[in-house]
Structure formats: structure tokens, C-alpha cells
OpenMM code with the backbone's topology and positions (N, CA, C; nanometers):
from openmm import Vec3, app, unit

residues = "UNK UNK UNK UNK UNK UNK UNK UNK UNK UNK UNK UNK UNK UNK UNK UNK UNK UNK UNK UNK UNK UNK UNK UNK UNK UNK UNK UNK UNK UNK UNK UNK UNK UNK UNK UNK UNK UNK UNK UNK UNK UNK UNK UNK UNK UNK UNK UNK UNK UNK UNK UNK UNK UNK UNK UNK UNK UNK UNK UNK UNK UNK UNK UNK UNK UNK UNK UNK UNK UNK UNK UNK UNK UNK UNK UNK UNK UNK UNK UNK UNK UNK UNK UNK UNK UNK UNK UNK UNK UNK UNK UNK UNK UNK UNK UNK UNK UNK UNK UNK UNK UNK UNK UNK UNK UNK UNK UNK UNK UNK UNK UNK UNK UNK UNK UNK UNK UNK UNK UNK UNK UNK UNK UNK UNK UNK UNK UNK UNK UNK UNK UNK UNK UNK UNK UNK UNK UNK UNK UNK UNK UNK UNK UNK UNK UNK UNK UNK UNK UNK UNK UNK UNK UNK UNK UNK UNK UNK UNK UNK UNK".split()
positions = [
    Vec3(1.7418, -0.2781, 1.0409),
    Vec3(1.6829, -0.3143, 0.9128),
    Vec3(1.6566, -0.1868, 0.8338),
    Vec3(1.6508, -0.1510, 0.6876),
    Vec3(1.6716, -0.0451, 0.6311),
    Vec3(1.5339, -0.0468, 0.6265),
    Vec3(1.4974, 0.0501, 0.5324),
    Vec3(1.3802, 0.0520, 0.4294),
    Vec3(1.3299, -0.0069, 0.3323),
    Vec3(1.2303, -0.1032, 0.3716),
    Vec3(1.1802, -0.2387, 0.2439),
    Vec3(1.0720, -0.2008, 0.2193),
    Vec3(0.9874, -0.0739, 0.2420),
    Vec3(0.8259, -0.0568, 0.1982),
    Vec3(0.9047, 0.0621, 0.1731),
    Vec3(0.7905, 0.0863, 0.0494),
    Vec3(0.8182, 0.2057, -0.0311),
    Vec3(0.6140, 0.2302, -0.0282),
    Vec3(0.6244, 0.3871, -0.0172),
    Vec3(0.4665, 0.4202, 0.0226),
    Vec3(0.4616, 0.5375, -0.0816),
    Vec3(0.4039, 0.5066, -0.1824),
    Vec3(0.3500, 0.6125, -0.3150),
    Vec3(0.2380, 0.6629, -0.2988),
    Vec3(0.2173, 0.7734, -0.3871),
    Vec3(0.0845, 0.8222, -0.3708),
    Vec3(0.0954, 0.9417, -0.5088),
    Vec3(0.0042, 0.9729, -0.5183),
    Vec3(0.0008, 1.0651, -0.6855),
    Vec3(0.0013, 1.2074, -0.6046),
    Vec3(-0.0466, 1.2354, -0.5165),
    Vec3(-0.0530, 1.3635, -0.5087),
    Vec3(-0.0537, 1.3688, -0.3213),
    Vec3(-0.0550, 1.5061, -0.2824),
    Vec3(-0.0887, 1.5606, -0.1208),
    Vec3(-0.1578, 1.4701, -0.0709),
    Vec3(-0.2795, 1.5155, -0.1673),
    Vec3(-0.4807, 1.4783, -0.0866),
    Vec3(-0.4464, 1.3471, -0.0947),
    Vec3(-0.3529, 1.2505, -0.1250),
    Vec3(-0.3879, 1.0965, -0.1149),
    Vec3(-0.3117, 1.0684, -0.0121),
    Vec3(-0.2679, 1.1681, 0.0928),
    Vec3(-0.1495, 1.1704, 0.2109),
    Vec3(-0.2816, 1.0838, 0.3626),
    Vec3(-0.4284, 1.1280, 0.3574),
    Vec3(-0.4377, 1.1095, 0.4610),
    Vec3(-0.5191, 0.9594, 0.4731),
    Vec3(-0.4962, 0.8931, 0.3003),
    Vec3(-0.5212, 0.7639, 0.3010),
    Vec3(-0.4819, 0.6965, 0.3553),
    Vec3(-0.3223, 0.6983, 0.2809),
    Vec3(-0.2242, 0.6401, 0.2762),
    Vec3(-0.1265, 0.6194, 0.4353),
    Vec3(-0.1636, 0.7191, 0.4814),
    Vec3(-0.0939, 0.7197, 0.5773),
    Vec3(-0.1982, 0.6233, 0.7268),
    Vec3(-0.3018, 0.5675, 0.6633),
    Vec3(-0.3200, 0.4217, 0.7400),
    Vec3(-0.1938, 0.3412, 0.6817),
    Vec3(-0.1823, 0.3313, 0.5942),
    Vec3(-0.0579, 0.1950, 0.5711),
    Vec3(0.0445, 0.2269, 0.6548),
    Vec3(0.1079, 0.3968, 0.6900),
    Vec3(0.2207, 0.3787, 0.7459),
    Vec3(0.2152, 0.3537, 0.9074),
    Vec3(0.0615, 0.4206, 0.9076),
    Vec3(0.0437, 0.3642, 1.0634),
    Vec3(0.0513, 0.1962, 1.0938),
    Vec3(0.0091, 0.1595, 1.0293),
    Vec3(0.0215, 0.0152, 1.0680),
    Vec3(0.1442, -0.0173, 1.0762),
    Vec3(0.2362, 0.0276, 0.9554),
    Vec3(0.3625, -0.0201, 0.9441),
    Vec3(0.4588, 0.0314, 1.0970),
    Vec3(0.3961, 0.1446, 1.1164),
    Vec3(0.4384, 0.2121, 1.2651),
    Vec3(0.4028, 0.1211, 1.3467),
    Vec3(0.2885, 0.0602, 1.3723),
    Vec3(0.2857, -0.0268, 1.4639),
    Vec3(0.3361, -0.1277, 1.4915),
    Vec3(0.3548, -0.1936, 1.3493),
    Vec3(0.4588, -0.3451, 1.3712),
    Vec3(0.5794, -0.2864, 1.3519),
    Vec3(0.6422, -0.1651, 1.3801),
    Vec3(0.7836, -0.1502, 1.3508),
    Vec3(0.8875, -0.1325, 1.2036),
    Vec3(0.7809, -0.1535, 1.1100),
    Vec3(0.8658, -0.1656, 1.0258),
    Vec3(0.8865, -0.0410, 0.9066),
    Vec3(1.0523, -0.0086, 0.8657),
    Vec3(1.0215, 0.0888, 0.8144),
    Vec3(1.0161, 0.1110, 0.6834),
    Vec3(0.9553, 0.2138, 0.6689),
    Vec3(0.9265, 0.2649, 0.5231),
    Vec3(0.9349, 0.4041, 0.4721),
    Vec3(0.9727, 0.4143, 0.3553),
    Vec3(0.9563, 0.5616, 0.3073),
    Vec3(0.8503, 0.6143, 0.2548),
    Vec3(0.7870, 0.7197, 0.2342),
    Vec3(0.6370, 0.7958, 0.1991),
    Vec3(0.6899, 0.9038, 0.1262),
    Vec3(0.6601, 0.8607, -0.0112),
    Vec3(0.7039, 1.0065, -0.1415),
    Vec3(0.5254, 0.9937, -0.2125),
    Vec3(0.5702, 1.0899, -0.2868),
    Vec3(0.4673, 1.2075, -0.3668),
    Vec3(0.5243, 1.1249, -0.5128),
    Vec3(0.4346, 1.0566, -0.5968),
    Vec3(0.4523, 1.0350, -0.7268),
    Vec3(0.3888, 1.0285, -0.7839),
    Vec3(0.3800, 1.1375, -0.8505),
    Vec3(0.2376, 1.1187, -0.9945),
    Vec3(0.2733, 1.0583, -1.0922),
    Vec3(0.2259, 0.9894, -1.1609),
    Vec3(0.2099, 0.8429, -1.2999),
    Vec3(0.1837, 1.0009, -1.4153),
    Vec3(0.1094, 1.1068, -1.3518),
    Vec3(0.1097, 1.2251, -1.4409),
    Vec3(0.1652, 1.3107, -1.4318),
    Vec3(0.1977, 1.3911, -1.3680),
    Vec3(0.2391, 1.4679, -1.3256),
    Vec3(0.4225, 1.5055, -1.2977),
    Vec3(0.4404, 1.3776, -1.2313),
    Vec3(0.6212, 1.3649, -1.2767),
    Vec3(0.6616, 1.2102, -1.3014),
    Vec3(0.5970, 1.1947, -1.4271),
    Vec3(0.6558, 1.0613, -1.4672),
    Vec3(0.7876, 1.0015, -1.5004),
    Vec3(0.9010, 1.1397, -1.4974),
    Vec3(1.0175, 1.1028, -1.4649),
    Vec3(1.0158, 1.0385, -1.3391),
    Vec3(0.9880, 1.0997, -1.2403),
    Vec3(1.0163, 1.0479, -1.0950),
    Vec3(0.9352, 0.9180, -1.0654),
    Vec3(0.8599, 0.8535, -1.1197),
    Vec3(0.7675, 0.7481, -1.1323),
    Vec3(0.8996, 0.6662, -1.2204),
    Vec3(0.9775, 0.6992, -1.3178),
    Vec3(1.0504, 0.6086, -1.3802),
    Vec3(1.1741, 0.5693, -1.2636),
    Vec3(1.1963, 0.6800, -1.2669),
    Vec3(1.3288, 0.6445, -1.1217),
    Vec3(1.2809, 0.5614, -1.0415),
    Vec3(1.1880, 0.5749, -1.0046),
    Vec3(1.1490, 0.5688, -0.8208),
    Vec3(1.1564, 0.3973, -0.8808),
    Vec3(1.0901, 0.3429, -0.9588),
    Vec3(1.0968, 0.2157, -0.9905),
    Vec3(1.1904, 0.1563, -1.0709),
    Vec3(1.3007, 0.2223, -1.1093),
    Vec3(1.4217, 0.1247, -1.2051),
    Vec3(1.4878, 0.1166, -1.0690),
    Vec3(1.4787, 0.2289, -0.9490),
    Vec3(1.6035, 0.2121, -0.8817),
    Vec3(1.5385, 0.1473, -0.7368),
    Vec3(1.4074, 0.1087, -0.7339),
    Vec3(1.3374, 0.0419, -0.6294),
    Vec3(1.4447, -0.1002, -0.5650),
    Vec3(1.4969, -0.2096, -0.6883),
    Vec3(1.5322, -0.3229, -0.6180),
    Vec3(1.6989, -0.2504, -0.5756),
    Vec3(1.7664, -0.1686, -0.6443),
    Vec3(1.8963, -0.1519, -0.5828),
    Vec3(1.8678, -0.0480, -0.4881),
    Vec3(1.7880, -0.0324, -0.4511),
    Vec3(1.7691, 0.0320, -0.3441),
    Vec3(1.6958, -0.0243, -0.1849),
    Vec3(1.6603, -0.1272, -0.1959),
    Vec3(1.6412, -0.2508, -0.0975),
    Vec3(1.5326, -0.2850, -0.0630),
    Vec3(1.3937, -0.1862, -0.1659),
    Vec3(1.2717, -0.2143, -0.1211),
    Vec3(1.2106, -0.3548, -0.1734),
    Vec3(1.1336, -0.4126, -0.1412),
    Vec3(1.0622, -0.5607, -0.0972),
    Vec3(0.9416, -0.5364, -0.1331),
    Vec3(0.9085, -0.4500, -0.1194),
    Vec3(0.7406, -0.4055, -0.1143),
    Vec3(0.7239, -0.2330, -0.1503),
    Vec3(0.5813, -0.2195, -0.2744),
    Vec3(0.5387, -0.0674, -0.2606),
    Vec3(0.4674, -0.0790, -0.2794),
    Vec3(0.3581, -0.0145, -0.1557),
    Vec3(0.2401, 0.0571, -0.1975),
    Vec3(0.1769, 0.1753, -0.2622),
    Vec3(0.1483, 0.1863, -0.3377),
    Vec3(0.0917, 0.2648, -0.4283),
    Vec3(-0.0734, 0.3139, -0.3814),
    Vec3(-0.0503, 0.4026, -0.4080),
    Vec3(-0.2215, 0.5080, -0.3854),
    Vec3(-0.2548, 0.5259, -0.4731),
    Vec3(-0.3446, 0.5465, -0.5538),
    Vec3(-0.3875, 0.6638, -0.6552),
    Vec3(-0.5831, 0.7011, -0.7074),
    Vec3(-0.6043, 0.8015, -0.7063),
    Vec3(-0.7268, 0.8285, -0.6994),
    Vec3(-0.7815, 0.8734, -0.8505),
    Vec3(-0.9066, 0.8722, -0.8897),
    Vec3(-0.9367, 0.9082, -1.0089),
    Vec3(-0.8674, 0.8120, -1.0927),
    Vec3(-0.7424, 0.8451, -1.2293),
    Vec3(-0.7457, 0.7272, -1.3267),
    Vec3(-0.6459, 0.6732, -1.2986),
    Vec3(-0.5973, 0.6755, -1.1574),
    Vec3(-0.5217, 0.5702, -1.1172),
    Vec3(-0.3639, 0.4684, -1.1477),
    Vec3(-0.3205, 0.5247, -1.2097),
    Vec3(-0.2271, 0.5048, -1.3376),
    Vec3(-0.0880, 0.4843, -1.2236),
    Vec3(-0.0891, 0.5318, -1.1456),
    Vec3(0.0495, 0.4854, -1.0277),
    Vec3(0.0675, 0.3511, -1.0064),
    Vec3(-0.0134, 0.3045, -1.0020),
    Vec3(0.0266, 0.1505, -0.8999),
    Vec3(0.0353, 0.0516, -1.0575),
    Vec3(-0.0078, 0.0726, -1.1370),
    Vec3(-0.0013, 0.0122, -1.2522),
    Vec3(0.1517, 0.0231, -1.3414),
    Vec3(0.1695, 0.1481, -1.3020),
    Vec3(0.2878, 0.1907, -1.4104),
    Vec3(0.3900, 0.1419, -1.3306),
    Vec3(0.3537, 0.1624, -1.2183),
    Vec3(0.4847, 0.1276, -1.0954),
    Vec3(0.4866, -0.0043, -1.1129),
    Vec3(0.4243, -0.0516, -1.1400),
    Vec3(0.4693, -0.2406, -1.1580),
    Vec3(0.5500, -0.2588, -1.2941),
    Vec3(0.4850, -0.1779, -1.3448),
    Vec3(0.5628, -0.2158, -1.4982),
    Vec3(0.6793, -0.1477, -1.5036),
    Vec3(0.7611, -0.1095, -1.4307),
    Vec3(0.8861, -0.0217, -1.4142),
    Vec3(0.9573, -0.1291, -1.3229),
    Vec3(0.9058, -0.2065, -1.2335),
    Vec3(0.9920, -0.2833, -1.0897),
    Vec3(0.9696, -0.4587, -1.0947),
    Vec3(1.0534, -0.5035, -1.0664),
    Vec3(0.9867, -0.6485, -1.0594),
    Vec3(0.9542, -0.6527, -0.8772),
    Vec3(0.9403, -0.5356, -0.8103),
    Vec3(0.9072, -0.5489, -0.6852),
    Vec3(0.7554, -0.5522, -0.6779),
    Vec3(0.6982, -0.6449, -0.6375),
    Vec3(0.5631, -0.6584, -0.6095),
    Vec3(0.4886, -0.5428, -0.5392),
    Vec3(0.3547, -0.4754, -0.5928),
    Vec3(0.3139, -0.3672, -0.5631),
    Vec3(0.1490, -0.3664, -0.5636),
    Vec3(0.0999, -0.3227, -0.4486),
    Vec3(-0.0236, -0.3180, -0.3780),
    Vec3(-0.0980, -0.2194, -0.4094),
    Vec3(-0.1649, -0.2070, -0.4686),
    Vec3(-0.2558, -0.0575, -0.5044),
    Vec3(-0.3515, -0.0672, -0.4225),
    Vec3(-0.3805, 0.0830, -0.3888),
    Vec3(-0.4553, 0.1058, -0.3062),
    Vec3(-0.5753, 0.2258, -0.3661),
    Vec3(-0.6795, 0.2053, -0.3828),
    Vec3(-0.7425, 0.3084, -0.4792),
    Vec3(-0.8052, 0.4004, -0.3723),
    Vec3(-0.7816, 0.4984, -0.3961),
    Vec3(-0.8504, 0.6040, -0.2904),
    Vec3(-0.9785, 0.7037, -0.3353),
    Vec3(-1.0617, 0.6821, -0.2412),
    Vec3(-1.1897, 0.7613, -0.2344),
    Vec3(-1.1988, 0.8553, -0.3462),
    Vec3(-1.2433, 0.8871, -0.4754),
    Vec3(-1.2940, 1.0074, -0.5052),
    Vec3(-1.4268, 1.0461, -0.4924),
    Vec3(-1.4340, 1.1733, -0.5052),
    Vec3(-1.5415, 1.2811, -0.5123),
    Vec3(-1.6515, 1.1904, -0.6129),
    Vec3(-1.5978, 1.2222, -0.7403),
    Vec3(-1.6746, 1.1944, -0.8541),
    Vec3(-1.7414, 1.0671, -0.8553),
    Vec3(-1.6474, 1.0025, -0.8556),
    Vec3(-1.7233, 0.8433, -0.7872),
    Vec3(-1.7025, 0.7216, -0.7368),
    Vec3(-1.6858, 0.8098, -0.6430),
    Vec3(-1.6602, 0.7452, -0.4856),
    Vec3(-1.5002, 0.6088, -0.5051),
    Vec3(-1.4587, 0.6527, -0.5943),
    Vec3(-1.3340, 0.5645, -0.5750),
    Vec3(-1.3253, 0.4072, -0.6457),
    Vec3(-1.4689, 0.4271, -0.6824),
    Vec3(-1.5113, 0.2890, -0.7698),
    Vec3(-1.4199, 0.2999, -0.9092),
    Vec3(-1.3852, 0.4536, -0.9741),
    Vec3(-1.3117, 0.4616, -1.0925),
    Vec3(-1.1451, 0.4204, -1.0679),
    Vec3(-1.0751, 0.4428, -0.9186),
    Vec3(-0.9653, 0.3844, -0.9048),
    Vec3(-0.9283, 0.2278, -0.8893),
    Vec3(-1.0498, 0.2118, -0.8060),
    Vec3(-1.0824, 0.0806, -0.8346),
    Vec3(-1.0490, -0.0290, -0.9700),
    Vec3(-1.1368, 0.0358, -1.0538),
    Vec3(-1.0791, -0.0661, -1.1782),
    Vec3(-1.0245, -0.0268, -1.2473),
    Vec3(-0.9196, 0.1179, -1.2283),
    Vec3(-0.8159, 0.1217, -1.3003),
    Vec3(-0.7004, 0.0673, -1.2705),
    Vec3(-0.6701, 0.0279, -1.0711),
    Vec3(-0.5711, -0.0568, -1.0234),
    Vec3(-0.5886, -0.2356, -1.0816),
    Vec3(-0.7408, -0.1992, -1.0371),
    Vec3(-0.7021, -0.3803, -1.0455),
    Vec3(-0.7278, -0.4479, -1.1910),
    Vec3(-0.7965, -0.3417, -1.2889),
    Vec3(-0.7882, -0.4237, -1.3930),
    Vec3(-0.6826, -0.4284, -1.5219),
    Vec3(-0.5624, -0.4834, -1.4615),
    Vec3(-0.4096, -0.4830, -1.5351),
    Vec3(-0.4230, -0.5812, -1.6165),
    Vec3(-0.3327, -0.5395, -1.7727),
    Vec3(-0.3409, -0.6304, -1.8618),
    Vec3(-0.1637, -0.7654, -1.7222),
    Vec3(-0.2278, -0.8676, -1.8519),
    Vec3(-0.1121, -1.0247, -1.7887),
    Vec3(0.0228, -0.9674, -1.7926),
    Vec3(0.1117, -0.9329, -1.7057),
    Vec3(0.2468, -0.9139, -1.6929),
    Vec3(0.2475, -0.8150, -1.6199),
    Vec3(0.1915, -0.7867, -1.5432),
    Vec3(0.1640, -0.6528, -1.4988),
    Vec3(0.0959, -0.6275, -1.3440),
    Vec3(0.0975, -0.7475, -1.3006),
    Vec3(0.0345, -0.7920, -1.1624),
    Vec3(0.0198, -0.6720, -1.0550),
    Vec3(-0.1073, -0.6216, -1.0117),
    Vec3(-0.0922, -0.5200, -0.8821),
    Vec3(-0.2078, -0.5997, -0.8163),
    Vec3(-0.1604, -0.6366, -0.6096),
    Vec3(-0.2570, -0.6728, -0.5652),
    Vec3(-0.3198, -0.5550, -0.5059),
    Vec3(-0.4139, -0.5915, -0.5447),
    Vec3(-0.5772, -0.4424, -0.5131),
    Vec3(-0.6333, -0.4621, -0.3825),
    Vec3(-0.6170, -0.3533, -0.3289),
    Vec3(-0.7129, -0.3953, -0.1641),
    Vec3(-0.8456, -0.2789, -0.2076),
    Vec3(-0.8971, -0.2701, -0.1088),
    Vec3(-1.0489, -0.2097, -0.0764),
    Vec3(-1.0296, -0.0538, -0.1236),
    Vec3(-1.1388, -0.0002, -0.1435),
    Vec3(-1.1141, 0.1667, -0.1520),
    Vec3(-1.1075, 0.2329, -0.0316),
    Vec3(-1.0321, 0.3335, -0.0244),
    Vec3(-1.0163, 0.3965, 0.1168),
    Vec3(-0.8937, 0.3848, 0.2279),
    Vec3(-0.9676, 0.4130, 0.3573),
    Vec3(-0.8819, 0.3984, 0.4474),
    Vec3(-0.8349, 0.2516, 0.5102),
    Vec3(-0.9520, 0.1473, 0.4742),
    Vec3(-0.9603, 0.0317, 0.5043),
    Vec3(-0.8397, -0.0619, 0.4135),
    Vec3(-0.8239, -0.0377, 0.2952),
    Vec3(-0.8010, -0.0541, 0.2104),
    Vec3(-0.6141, -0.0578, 0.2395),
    Vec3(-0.6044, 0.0614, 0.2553),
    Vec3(-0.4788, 0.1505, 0.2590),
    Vec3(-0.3930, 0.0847, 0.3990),
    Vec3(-0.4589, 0.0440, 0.5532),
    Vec3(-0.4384, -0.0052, 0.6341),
    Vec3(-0.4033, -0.1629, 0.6068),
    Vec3(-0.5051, -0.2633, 0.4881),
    Vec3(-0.5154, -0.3985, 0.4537),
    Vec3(-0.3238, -0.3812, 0.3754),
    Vec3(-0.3291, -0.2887, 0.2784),
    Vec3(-0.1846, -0.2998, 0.2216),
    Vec3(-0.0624, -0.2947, 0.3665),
    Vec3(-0.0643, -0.2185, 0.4285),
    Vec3(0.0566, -0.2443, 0.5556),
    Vec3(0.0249, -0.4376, 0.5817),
    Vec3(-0.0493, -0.4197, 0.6423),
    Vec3(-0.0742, -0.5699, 0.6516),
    Vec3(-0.0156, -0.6487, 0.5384),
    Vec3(-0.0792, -0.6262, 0.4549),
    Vec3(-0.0105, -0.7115, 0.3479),
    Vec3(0.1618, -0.6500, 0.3141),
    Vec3(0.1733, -0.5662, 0.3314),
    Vec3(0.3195, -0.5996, 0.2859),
    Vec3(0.3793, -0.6393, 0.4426),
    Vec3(0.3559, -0.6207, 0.5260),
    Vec3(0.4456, -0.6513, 0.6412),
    Vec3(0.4124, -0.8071, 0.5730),
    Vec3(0.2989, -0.8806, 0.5724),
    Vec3(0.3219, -0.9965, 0.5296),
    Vec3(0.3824, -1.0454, 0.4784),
    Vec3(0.4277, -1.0078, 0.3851),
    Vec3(0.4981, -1.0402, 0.2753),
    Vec3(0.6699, -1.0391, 0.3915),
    Vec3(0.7410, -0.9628, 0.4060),
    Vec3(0.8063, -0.9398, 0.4822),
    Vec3(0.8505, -1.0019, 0.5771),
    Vec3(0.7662, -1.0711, 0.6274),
    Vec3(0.7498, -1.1936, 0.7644),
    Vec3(0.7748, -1.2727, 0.7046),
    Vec3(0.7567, -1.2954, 0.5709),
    Vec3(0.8014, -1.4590, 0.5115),
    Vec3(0.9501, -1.4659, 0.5787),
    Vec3(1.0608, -1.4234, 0.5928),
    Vec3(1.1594, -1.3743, 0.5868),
    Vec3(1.2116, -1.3301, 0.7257),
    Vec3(1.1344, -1.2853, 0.8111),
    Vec3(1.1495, -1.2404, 0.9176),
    Vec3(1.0768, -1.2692, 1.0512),
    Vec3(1.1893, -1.3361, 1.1079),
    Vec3(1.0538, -1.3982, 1.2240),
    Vec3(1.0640, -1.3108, 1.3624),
    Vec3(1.1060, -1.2090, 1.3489),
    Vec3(1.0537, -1.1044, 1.4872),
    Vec3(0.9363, -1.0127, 1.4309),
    Vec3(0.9154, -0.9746, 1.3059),
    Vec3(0.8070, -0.9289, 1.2182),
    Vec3(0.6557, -1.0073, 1.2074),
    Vec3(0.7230, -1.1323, 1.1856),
    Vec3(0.5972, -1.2068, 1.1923),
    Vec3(0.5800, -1.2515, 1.3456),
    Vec3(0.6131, -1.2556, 1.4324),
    Vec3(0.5643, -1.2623, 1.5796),
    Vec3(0.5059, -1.1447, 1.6014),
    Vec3(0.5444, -0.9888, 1.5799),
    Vec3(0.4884, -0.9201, 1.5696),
    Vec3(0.3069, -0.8695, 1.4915),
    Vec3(0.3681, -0.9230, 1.4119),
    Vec3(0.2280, -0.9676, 1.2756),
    Vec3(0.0935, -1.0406, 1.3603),
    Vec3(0.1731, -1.1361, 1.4226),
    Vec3(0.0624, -1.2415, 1.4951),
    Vec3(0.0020, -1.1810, 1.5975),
    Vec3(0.1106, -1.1160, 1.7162),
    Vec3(0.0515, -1.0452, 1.8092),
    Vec3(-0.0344, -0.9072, 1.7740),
    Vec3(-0.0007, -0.8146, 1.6883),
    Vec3(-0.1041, -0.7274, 1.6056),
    Vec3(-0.2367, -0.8383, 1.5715),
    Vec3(-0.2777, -0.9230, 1.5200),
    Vec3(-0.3585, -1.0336, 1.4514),
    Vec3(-0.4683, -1.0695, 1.6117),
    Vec3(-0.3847, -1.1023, 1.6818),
    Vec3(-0.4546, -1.1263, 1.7768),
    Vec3(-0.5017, -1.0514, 1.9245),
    Vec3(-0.4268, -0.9178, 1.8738),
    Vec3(-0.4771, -0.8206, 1.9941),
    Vec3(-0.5860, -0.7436, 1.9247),
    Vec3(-0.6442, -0.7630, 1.7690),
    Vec3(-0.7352, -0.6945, 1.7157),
    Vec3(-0.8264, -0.8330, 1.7481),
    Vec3(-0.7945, -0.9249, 1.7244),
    Vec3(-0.9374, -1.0305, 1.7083),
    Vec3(-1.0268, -1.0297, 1.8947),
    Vec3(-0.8906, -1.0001, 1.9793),
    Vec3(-0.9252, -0.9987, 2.1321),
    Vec3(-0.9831, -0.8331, 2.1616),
    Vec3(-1.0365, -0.7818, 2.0650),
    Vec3(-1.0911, -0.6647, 2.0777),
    Vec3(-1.2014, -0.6384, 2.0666),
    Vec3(-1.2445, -0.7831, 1.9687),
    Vec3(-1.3876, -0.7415, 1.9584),
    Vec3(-1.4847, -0.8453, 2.0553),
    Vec3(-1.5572, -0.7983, 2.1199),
    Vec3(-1.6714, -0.8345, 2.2476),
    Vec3(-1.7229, -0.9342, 2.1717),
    Vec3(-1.7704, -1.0691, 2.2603),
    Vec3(-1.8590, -1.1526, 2.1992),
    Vec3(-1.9638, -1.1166, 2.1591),
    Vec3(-2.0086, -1.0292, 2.2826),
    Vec3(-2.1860, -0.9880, 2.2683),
    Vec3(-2.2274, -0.8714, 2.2369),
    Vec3(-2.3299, -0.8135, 2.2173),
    Vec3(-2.2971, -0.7108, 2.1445),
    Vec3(-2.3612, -0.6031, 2.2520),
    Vec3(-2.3042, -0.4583, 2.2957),
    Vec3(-2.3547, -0.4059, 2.4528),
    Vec3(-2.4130, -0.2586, 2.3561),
    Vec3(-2.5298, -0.2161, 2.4245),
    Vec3(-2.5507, -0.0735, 2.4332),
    Vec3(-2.4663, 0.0084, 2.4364),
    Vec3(-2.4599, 0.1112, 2.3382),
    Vec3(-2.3710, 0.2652, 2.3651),
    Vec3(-2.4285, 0.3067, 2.4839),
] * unit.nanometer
topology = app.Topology()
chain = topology.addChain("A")
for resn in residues:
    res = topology.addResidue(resn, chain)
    for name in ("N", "CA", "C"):
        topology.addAtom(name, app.Element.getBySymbol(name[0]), res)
């Protein structure tokens, strides 16, 4: 199977978010590519990366972006490939400003928004392998068994450190 997740991010520092999504995606097997795209910084490469997303075989991209957030937004409006923003932690404040710059998209323009952070960034693998499993049923057996070796992890009761 080629490469159907595409893993964005605006800059370096959003490398050790993001890279919960690819772990997960490492875990269920599935692969993906991880580039550097700033919405500022090289908005040529933000235009490419998304005119040439569907002839290029991706299904799914997650998007990072911290502060004003402008990746996962622009990246939708460049692809008709469905795209997951993931707002990552800032300094200034605390990631609440990526927050509603991912998720609050004008109508035509759809990005699904997960949590700020690392939690966040891990929920998008999930969700795009989801997405993915529609389609694939050794992925989604996989999906299930990931699903249920985390739910068989956590103790009924609750024990002393």
C-alpha cells in the first residue's frame, strides 16, 4: 500500500507534536509521509503540496500548526482531501490561539479539529487511520485490536503507586 496520510506541520518545533500521529500510524502500520510546510513561510510549497495531494494518492492530511495557525485551513482550501488540524501547544497561549484559528473555518472549507497538543496529534492518526479502514479491512482489524488493547489497559480499580 503506498502513502495515503500526508503529515504537515509549519515548522521543526511542531515535529515533536506531530510525531504522536506518526507513531500511532507506526503502530497500526500504516504509511505516511512527514514534511515541513509553512501556510507562511513557503506558501508555494503549501500550494503544491495540496494541488498535487489527490494525484498523488493521499486520502488523508494532517496538518499541525501553532500560533495563527493558517496550515490546516489553507491546506483544505487547496485539496478536496479531507484534513485534520491539529493545533499545537503555544508559549503565548497555551495553544488556545491555534485552536480557533483551525477550527473556526468559514462554510467550504471544512478542517476536523482534535484537542491541543500531543493528545490531540495522536486522536488525528486515529482518525485518519479511520477514515482509511472504511476501505480496508486488515486496517480496520488492526484499528479494533489497537481500540481494545488500550481499553484492556486500563485497571478496574484504582491501586497505589
Amino acid at each position: 500500500m503506498g502513502v495515503k496520510v500526508g503529515i504537515i506541520m509549519g515548522s521543526q518545533s511542531d515535529w515533536p507534536t506531530m510525531k504522536e500521529a506518526a507513531t500511532v500510524l507506526d503502530e497500526l502500520g500504516v504509511a505516511y509521509e512527514a514534511k515541513i510546510v509553512s501556510a507562511h513561510r513557503t506558501p508555494d510549497r503549501l500550494w503544491d503540496y495540496g494541488k498535487t495531494a489527490v494525484d498523488r494518492g493521499l486520502h488523508v492530511i494532517i496538518a499541525g500548526a501553532g500560533g495563527a495557525a493558517h496550515l490546516p485551513g489553507m491546506m483544505a482550501s487547496k485539496t478536496r482531501v479531507p484534513v485534520i488540524g491539529v493545533p499545537v501547544q503555544t508559549r503565548a497561549l497555551s495553544g488556545v490561539d491555534s485552536l480557533y484559528s483551525i477550527v473556526q473555518m468559514p462554510k467550504g472549507f471544512p478542517v476536523a479539529t482534535m484537542a491541543i497538543g500531543a493528545a490531540g496529534a495522536a486522536n488525528a492518526g486515529l482518525m485518519a487511520a479511520g477514515i482509511l479502514a472504511l476501505d480496508d479491512p486488515e486496517l480496520a482489524a488492526r484499528l479494533d485490536d489497537w481500540r481494545e488493547a488500550l481499553s484492556a489497559s486500563i485497571p478496574e480499580e484504582p491501586q497505589d503507586d
